[in-house]
Backbone as numpy.savetxt, mean C-alpha at the origin, in Angstrom:
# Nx Ny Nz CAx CAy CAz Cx Cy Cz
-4.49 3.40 32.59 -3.23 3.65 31.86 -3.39 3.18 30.42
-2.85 3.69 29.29 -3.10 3.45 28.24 -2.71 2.42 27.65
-2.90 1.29 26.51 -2.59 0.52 26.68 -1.13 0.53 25.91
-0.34 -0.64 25.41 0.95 -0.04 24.91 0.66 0.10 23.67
0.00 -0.80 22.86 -0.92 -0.58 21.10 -0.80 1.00 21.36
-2.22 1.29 22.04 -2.71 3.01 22.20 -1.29 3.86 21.82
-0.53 3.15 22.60 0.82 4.23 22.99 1.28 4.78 21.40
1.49 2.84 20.79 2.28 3.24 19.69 1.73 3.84 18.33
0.31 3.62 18.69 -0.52 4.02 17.59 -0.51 5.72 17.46
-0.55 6.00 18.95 -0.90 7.48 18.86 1.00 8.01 18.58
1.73 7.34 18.93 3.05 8.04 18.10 3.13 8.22 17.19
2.53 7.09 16.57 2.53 6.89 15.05 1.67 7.81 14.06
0.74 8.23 15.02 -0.07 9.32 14.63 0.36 11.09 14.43
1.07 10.53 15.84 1.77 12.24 16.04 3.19 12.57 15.12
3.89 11.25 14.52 4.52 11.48 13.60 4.26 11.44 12.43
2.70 10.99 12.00 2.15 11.50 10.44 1.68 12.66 10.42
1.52 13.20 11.54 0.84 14.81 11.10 2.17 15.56 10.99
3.13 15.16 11.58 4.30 16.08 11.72 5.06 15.99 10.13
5.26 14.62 9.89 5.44 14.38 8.41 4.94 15.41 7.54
3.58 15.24 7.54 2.48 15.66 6.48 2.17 17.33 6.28
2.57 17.80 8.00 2.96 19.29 8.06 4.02 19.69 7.75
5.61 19.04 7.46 6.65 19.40 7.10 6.50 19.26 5.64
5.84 18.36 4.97 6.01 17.80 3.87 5.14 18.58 2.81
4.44 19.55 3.25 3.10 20.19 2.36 3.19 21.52 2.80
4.12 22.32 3.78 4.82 23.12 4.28 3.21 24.24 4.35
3.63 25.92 3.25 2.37 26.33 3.25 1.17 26.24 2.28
1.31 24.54 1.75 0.32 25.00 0.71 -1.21 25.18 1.69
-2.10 25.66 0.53 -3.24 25.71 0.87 -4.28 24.37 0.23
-4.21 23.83 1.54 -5.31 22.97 0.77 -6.55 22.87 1.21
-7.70 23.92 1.16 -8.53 24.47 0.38 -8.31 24.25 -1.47
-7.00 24.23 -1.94 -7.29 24.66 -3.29 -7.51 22.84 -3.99
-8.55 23.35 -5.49 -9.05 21.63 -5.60 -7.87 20.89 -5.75
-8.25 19.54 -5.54 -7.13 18.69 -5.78 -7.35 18.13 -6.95
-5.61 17.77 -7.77 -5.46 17.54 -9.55 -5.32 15.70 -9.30
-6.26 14.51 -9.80 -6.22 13.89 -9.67 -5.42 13.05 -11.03
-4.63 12.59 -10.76 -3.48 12.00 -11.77 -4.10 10.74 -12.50
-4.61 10.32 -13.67 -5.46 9.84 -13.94 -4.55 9.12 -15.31
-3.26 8.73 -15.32 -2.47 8.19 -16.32 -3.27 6.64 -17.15
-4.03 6.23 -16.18 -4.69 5.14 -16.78 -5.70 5.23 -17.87
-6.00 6.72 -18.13 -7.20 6.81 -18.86 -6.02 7.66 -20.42
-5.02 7.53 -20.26 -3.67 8.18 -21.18 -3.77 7.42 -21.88
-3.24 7.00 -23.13 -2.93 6.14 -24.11 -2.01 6.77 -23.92
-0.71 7.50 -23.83 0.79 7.58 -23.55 0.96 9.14 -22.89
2.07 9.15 -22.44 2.42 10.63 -21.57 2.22 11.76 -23.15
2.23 12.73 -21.96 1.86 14.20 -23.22 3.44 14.61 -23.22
3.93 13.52 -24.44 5.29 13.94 -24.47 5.63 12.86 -25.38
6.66 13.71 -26.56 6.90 12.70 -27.81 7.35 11.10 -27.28
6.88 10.02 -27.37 6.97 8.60 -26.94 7.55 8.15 -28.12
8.64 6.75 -27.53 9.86 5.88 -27.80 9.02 4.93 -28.22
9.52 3.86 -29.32 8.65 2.87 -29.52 8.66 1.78 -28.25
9.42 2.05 -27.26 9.52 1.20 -25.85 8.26 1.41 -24.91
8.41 3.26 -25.43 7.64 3.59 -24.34 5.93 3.75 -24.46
5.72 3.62 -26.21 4.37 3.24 -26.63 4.39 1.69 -26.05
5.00 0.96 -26.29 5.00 -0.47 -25.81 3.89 -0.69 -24.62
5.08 0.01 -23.37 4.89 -0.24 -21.84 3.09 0.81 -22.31
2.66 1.85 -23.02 1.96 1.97 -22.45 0.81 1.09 -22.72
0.97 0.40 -23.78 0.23 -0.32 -24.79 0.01 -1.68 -23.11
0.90 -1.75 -22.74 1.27 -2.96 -21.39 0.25 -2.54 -20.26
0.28 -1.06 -19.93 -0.43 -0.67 -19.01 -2.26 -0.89 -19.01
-2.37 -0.54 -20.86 -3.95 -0.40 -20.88 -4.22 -1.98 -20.38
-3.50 -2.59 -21.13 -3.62 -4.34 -21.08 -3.85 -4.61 -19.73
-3.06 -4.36 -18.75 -2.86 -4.37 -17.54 -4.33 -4.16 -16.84
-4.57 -2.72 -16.90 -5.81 -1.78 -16.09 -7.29 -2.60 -16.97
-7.06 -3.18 -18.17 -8.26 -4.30 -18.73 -8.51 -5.36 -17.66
-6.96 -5.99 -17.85 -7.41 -7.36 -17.04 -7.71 -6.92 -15.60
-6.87 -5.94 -15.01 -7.89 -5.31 -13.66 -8.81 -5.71 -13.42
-9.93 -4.42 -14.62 -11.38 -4.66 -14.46 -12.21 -5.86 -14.21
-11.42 -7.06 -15.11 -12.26 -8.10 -15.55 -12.33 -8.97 -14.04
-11.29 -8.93 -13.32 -11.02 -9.59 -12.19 -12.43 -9.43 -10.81
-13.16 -8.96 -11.45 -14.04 -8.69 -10.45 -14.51 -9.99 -9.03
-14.36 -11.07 -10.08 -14.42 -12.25 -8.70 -13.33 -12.99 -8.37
-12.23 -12.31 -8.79 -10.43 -12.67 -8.20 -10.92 -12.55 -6.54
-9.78 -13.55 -6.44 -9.45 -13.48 -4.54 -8.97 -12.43 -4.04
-8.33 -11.36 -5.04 -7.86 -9.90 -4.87 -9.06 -9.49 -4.53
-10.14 -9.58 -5.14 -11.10 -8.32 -5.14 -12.29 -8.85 -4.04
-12.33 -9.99 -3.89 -12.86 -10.48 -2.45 -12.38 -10.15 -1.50
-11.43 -9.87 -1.39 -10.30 -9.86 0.23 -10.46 -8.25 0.47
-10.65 -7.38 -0.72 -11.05 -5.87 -0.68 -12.86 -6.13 -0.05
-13.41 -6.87 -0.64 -15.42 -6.22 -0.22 -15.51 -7.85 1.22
-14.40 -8.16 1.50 -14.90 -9.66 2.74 -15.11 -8.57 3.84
-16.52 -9.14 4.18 -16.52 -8.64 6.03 -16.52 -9.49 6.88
-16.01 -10.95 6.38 -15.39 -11.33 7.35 -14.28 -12.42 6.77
-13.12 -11.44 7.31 -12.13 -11.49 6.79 -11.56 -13.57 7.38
-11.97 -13.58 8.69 -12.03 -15.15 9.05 -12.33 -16.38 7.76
-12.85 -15.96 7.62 -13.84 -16.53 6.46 -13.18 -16.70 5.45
-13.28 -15.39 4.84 -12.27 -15.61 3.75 -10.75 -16.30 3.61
-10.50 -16.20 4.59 -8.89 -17.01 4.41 -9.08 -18.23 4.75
-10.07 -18.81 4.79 -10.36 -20.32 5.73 -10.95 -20.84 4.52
-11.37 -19.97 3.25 -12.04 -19.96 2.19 -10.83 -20.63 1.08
-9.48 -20.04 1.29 -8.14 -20.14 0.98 -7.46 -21.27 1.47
-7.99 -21.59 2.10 -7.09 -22.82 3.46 -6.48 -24.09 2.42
-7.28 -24.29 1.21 -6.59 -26.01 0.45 -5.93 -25.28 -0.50
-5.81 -23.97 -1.54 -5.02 -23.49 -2.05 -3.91 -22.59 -1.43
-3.58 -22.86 0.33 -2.88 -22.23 1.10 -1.72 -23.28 1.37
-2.17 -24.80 1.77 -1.55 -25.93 1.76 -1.17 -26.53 0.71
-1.92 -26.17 -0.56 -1.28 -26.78 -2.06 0.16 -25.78 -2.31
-0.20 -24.87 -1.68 1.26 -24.10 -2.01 1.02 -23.35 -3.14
-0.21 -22.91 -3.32 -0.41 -21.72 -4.49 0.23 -20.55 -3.42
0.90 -19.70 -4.33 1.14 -18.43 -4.63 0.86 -17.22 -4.17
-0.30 -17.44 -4.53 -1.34 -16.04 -4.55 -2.59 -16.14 -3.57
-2.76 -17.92 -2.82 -3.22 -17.93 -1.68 -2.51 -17.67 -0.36
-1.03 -17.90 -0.42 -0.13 -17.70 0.56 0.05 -16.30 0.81
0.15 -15.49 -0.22 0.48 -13.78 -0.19 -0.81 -13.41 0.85
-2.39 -13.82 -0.33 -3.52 -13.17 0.93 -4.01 -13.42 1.99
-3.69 -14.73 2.14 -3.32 -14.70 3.77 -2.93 -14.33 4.77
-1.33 -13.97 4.41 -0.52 -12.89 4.88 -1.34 -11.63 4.89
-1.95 -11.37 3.97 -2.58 -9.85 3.62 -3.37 -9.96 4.48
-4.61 -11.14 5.26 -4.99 -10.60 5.66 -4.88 -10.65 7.37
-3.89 -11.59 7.34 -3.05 -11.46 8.96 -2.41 -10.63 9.07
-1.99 -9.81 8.24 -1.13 -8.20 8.54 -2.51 -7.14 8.99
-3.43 -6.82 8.08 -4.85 -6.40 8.52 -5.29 -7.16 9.56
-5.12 -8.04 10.22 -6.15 -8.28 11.54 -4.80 -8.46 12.41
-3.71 -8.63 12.16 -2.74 -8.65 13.55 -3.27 -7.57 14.93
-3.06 -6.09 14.12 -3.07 -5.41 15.49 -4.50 -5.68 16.35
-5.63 -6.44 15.83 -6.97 -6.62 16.52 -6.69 -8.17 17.01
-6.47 -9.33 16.62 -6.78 -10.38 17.01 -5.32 -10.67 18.16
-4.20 -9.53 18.51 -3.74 -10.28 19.27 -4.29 -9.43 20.35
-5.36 -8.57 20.47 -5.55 -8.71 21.28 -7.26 -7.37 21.47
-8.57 -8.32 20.88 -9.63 -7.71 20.67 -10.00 -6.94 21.84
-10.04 -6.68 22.93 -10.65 -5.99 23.85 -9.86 -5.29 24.05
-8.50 -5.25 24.11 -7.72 -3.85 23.91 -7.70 -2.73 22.93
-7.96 -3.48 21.67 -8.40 -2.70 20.61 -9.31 -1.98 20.61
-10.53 -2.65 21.02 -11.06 -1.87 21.05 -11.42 -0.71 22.03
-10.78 -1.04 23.47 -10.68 -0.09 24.34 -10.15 1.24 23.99
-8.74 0.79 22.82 -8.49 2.10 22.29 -8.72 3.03 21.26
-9.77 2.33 21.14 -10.74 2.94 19.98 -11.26 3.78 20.50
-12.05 3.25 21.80 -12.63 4.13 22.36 -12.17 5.49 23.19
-10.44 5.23 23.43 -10.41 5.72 24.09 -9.54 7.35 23.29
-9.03 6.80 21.79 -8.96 7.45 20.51 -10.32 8.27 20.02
-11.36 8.04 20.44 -12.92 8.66 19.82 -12.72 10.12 20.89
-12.39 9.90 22.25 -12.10 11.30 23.08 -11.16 12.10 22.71
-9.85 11.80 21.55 -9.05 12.97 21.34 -9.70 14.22 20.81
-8.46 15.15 20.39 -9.20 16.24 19.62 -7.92 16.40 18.56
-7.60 15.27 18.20 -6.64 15.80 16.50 -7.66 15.80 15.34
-7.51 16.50 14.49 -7.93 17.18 13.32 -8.77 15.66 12.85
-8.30 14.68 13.05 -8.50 13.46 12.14 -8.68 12.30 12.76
-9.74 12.76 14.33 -10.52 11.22 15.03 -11.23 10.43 14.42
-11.91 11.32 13.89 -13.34 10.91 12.98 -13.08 9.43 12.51
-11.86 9.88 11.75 -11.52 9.21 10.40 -10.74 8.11 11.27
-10.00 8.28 12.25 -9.33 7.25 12.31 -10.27 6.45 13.41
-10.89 6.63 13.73 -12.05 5.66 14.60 -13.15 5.09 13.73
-12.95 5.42 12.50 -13.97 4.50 11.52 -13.27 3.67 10.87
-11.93 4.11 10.49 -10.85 2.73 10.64 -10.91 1.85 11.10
-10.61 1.93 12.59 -10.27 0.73 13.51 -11.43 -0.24 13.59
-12.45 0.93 13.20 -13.71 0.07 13.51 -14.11 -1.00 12.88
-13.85 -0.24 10.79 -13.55 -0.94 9.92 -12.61 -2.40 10.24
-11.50 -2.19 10.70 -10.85 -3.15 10.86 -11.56 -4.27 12.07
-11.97 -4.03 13.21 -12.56 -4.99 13.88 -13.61 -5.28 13.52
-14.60 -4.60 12.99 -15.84 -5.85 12.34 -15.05 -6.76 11.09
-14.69 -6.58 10.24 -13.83 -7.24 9.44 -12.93 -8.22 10.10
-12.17 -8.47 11.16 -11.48 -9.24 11.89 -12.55 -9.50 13.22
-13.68 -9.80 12.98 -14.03 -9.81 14.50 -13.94 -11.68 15.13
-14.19 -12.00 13.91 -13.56 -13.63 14.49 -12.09 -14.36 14.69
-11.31 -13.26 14.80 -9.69 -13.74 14.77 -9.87 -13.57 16.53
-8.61 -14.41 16.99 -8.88 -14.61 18.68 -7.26 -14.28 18.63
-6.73 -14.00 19.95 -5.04 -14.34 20.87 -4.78 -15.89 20.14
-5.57 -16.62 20.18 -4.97 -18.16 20.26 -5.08 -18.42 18.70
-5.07 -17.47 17.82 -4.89 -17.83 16.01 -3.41 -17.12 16.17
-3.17 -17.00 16.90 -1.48 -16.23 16.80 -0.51 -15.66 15.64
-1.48 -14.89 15.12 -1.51 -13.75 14.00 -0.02 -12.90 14.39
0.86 -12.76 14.01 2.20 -12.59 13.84 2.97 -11.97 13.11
4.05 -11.58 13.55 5.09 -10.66 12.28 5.68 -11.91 11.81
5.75 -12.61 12.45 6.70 -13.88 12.68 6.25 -15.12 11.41
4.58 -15.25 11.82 4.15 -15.71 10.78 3.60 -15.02 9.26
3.61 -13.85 9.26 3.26 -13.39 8.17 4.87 -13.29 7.47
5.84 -13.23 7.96 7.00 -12.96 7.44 7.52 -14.68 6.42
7.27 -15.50 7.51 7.20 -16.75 7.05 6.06 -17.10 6.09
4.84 -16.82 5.99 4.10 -17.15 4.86 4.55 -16.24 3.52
5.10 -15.22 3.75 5.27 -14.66 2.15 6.98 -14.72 2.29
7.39 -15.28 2.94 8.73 -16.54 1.86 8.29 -17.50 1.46
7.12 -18.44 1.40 6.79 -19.40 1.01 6.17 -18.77 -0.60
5.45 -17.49 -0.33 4.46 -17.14 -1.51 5.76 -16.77 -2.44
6.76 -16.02 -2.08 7.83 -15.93 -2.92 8.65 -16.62 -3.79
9.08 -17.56 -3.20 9.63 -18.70 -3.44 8.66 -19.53 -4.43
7.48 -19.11 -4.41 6.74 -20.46 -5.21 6.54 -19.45 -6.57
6.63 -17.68 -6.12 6.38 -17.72 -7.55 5.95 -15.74 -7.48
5.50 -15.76 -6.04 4.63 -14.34 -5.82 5.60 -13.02 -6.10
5.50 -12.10 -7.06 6.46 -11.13 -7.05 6.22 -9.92 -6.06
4.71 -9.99 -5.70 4.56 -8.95 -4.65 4.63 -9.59 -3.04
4.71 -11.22 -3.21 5.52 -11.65 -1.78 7.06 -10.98 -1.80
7.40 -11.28 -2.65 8.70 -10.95 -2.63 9.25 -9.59 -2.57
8.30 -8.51 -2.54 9.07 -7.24 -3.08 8.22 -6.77 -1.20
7.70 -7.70 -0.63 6.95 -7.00 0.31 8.04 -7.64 1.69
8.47 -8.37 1.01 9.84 -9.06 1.98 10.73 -8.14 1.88
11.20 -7.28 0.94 12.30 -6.17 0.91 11.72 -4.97 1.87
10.55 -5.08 1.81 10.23 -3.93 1.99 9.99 -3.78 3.89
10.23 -5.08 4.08 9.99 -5.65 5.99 11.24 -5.71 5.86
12.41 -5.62 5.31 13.84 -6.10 5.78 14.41 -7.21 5.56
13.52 -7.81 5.21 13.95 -9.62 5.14 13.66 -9.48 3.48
14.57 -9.62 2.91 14.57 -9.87 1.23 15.13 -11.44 1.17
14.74 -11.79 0.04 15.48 -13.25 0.20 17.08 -12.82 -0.47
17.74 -11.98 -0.73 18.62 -11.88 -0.74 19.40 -10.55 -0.58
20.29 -10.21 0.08 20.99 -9.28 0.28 21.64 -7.91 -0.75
22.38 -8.88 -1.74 22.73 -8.51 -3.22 22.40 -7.29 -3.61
22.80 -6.80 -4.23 22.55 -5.25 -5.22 22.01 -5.62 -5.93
22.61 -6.60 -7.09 22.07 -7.02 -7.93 21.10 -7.59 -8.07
20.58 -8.48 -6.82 19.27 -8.89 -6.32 17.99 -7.81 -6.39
18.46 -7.14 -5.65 17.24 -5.78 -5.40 17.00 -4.92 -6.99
18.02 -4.59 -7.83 17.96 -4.08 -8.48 17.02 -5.01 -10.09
17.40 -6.71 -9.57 16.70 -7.14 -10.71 15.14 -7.27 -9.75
14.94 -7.20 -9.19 13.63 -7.21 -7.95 12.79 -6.17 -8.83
13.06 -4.75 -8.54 12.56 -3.63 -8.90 11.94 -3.71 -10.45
13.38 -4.28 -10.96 13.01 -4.24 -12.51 12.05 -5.78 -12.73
11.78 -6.59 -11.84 10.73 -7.57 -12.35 9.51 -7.11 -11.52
9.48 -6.04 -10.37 7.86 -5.77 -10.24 7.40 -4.92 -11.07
8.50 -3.82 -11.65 8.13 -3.05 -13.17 7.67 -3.57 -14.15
7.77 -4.56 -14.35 7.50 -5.39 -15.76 6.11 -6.48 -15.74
5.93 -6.77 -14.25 4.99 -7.46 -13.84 3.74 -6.52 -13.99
3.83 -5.31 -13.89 2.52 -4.75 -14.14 1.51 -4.87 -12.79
1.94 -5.70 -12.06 0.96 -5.95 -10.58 0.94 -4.90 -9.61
-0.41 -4.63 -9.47 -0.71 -3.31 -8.68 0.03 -3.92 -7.09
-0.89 -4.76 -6.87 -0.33 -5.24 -5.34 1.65 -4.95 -4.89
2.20 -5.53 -6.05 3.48 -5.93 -6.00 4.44 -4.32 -6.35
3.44 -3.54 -6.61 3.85 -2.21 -6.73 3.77 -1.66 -5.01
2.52 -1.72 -4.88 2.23 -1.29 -3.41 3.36 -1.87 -2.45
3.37 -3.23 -2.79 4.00 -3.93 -1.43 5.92 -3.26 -1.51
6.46 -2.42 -2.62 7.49 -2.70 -2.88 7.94 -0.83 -2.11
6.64 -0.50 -2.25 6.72 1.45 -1.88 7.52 1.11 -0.69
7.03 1.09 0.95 8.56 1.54 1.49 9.53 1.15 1.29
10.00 0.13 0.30 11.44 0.08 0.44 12.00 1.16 -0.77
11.21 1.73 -1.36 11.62 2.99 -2.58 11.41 4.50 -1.58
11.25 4.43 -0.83 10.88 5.83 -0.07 12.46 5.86 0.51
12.04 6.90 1.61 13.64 7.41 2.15 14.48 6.05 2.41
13.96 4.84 2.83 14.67 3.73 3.42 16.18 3.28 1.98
15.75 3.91 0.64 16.21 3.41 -0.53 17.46 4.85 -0.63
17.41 5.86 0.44 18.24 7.14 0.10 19.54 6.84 -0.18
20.16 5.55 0.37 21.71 5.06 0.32 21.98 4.05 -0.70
21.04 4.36 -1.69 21.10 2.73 -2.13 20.46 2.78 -3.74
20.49 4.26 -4.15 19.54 4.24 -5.31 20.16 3.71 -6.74
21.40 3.96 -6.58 21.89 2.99 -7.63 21.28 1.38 -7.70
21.13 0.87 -6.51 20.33 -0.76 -6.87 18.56 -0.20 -6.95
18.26 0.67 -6.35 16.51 0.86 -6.67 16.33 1.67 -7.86
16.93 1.98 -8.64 16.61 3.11 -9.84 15.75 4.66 -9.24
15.46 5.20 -10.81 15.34 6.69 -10.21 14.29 7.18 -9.39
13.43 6.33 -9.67 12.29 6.80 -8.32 12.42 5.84 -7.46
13.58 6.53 -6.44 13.60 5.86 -5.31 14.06 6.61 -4.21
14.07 6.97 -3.04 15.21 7.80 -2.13 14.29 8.71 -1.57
13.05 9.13 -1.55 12.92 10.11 -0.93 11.17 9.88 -0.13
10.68 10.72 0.21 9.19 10.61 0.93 8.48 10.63 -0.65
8.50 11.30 -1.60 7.55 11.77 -2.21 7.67 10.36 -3.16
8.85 9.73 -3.74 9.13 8.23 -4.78 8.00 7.28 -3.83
8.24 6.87 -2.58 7.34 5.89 -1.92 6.25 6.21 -2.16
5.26 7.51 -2.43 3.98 8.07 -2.64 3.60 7.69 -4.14
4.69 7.62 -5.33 4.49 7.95 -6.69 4.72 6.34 -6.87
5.18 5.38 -6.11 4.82 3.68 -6.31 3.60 3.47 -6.14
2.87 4.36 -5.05 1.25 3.67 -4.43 0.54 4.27 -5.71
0.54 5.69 -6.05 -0.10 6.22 -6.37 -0.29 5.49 -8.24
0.93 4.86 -8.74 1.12 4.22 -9.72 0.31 2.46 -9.83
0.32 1.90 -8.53 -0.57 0.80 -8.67 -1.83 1.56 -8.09
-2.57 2.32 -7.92 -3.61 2.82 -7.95 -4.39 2.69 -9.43
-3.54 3.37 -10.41 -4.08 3.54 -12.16 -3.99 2.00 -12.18
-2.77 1.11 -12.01 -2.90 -0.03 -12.54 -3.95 -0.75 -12.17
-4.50 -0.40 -11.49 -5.84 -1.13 -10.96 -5.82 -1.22 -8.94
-5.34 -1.24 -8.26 -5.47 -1.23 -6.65 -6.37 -0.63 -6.29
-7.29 -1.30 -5.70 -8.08 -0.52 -4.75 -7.56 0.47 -4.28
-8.12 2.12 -4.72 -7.73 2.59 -3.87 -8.89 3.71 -2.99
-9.94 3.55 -3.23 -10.73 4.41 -2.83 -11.11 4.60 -1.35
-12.06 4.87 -0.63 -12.08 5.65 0.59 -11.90 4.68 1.15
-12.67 3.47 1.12 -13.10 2.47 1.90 -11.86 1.15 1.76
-11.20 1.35 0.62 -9.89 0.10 0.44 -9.07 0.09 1.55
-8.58 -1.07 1.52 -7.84 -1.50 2.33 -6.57 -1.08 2.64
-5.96 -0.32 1.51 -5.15 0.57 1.28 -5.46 1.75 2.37
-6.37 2.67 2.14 -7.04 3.73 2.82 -6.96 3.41 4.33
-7.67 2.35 4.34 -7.94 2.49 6.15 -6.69 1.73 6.74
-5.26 0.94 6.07 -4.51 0.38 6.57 -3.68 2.17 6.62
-3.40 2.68 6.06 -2.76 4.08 6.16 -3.30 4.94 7.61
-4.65 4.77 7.39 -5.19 5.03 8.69 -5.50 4.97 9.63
-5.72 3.70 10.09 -5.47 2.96 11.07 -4.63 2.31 12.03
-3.37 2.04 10.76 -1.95 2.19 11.51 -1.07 3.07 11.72
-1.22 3.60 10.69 -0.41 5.35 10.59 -0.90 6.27 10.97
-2.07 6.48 11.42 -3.31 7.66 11.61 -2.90 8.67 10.40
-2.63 8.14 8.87 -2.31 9.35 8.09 -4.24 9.09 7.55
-4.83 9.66 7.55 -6.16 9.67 7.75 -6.67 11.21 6.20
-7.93 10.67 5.64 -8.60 12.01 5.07 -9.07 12.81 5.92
-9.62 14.05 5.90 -10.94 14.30 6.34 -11.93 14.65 5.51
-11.63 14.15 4.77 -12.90 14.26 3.14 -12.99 12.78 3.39
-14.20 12.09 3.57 -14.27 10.82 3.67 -14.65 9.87 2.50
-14.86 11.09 1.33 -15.11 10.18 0.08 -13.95 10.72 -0.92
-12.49 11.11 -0.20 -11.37 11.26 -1.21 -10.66 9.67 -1.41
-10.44 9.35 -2.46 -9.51 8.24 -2.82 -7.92 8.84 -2.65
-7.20 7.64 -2.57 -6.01 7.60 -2.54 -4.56 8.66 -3.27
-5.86 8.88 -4.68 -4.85 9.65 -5.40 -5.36 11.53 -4.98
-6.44 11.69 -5.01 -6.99 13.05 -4.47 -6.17 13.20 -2.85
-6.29 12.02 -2.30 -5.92 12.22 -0.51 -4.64 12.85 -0.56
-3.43 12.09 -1.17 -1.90 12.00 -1.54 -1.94 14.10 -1.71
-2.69 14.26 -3.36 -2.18 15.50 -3.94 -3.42 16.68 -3.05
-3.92 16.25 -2.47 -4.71 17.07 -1.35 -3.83 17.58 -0.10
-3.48 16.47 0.25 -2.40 16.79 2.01 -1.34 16.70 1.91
-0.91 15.43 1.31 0.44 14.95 1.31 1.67 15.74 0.64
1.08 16.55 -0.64 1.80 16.53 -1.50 1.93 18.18 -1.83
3.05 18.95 -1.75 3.00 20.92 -1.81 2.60 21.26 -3.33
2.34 22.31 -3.45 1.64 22.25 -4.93 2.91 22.02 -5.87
3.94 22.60 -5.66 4.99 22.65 -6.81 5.83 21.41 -6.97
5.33 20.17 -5.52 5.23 18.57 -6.01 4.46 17.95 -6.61
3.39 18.57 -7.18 2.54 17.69 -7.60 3.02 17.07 -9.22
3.72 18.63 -9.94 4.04 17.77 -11.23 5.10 16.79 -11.24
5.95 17.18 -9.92 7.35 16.15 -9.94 7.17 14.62 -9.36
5.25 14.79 -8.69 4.71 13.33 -8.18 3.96 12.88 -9.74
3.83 13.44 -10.64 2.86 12.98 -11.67 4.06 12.83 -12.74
4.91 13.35 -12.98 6.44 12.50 -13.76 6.96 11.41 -13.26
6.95 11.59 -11.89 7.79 9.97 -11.21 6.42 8.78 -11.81
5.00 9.20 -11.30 4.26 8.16 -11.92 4.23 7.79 -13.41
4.50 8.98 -14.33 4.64 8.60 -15.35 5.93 7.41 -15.76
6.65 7.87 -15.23 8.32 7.21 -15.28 7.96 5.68 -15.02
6.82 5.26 -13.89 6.89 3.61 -13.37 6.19 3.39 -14.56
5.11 3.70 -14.91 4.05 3.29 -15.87 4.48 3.20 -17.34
5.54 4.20 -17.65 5.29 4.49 -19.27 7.24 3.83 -19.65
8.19 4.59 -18.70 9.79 4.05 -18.87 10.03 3.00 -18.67
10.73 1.87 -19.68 11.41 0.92 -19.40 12.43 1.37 -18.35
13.31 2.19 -18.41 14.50 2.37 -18.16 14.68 2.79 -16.86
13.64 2.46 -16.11 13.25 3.17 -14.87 14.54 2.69 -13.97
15.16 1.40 -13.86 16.13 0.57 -13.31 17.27 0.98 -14.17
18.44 1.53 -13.81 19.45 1.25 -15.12 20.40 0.24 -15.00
């Protein structure tokens, strides 16, 4: 009998293809994909505000210090294969109450939850996921796989948790983390309820420039934000706004290529999967995700996070 993971994984699967087939209706995708590349812009192709030369002047700054970060704990926690390690690596700037050790921690107990609570099930249904026949096994069994060599030293008895990851990024929040905090809205648990809360939220991960804190903030700007867009501003409310947040900390610098953590967490938990195995995040999106006559209304909303102050009103 399957196990209950298996169960929910493969729902979760059968409702991203259904998504992804409603959502891209008849395009053809065969045709190439237009990769949105705003980071390499010095400003939108469109007369610019001295605000909006500003923000872009903010962005290059931004996608600089990116680069330079090459031996940040960000960019370790993307190339660790063993992810044990690395957070045990974190363990005295986890207890000092830094910030930005508390968030990747969390980051990487959200990535090893579904394996360490319980490794031999996982991987049973890996295996037992390698016998389907959806369009996109391939891909999602090099996921999981990805994910258990990467978690292969987490056990049942490290008790990897919603419970505790929810509780470590109120701590990262509270001390300071804007993408703890926008990733707490985005689980339900915000540290505060308020309109005005959420709405100055939005407008301080806009201004922060942080790829992560962009990412972590997308589902709560997708449909979950449809009742509520007056506190989330204009890209917010629908399937395609949650796509044009990821796709926006992508330029700012996020890992987003085949192998990121980004990629195979989409795939692995969502089974929203490539089958081009060397498409990145932004080709994957305007490849499957996205109908052709969305693509310019997904490459304005990105312009809008990156280049508009006014994105919040």
């Amino acid at each position: 009998m399957p196990s209950k993971s298996l169960l929910l994984t493969l729902t979760g699967v059968a409702v991203a293809v259904a998504s992804l087939a409603w959502y891209s209706g008849s395009r053809d995708t065969a045709s190439s994909a237009v990769v949105i590349d705003a980071a390499d812009q010095a400003a939108p192709s469109r007369d610019v505000s001295p605000a909006q030369a500003a923000a872009a002047a903010s962005l290059r700054a931004a996608k600089s210090a990116a680069a330079g970060r090459a031996l940040s704990a960000r960019v370790e926690f993307e190339h660790a294969n063993d992810l044990y390690a690395y957070a045990r690596s974190l363990a005295g700037r986890e207890r000092a109450g830094d910030p930005e050790a508390l968030w990747l921690v969390s980051r990487v107990h959200e990535y090893c939850m579904g394996y360490a609570m319980n490794p031999a099930g996982y991987a049973g249904d890996t295996r037992a996921m390698a016998e389907l026949r959806f369009p996109n096994t391939a891909a999602l069994v090099t996921a999981r796989e990805r994910v258990s060599r990467r978690c292969a030293r987490f056990l049942p008895s490290d008790n990897l948790s919603p419970r505790f990851i929810v509780a470590r990024r109120k701590e990262a929040a509270e001390a300071g983390s804007v993408a703890a905090e926008a990733s707490l809205l985005a689980m339900g648990t915000p540290l505060s309820d308020s309109g005005d809360y959420k709405k100055d939220l939005v407008q301080r991960v806009l201004i922060s420039r942080d790829p992560e804190a962009y990412v972590a903030i997308s589902p709560a700007m997708g449909i979950a934000a449809s009742e509520d867009v007056d506190s989330f501003g204009d890209v917010s409310g629908t399937a395609l706004t949650e796509l044009a947040w990821v796709v926006a900390a992508c330029q700012l610098g996020q890992e987003c290529g085949p192998d990121s953590t980004l990629m195979t967490t989409y795939c692995a938990n969502g089974g929203i999967c490539s089958r081009n195995s060397s498409q990145d995040f932004n080709a994957f999106v305007l490849d499957a995700g996205v109908p052709r006559q969305g693509a310019d209304k997904l490459e304005e909303m990105v312009d809008t996070l990156l280049y508009n102050p006014g994105v919040v009103k």
